[in-house]
N, C-alpha and C positions, 0 to 999 in steps of 0.2 A: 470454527477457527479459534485459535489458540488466541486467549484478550491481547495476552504480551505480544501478540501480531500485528492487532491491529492498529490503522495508521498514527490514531492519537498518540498507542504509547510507546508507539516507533519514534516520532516527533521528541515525544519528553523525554525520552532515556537517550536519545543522539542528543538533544539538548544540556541536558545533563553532564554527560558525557562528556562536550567540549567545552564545558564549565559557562555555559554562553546563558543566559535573561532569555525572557518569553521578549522584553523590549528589545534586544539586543536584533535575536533573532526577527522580529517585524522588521526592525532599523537597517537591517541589511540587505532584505529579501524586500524591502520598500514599498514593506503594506502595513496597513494600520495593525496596532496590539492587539485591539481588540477583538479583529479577523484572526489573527496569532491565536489567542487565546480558545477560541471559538473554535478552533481546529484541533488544537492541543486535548480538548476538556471531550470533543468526541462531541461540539454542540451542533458542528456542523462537517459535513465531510470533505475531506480535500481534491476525492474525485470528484468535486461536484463545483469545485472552484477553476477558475481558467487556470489554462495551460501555462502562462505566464508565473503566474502566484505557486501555481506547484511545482514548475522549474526550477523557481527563484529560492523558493524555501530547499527543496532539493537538494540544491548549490551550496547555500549557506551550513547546512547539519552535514554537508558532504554525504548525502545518500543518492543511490540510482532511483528515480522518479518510481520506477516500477516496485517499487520496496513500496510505496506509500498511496498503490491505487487498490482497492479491493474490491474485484466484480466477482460477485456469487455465483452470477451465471455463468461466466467463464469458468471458474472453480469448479461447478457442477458437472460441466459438461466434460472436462479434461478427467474430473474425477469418473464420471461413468464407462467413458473411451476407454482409459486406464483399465478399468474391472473389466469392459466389454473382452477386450483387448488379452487380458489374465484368463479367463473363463475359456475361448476360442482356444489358448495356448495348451490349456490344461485339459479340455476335451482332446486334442490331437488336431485340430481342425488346423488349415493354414488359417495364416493371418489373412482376417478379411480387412480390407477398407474402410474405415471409419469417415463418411465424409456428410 
């Protein structure tokens, strides 16, 4: 995955962006800085924070939540379907089911 993907510096460059504080953005999304911080710096993940806290920040940077969760294993799998899926097409084969 691309670093400039990942959720931290999704967080700092929408941050950035709306000219808005690591304080600012806690202050609004109404969790502490230093939980703010901890997510921004990549010390802790935001998929791993409740639903609530990734909404909320969400809301405030104006981004879709799903912009700022990264499952690998989702990623792996859609990524192998995809080539499964490529490979079937370019033998001639019909498309099989992936399930």
């Amino acid at each position: 995955m691309d670093n400039e993907n990942l959720p931290q510096h999704i967080l700092k460059k929408r941050r950035e962006k709306l000219g808005l504080t690591q304080r600012q953005v806690a202050d609004i999304a109404s969790i502490d800085i230093r939980l703010y911080q901890r997510l921004e710096s990549g010390e802790r993940q935001i998929s791993r924070t409740s639903f609530r806290i990734g909404v909320a920040i969400a809301d405030v940077l104006k981004l879709d939540v799903h912009e700022l969760i990264h499952n690998p294993t989702v990623d792996e799998y859609l990524n192998e379907k995809k080539e499964y899926e490529r490979l079937a097409n370019e033998n001639g084969k019909e498309e099989q089911k992936w399930d």
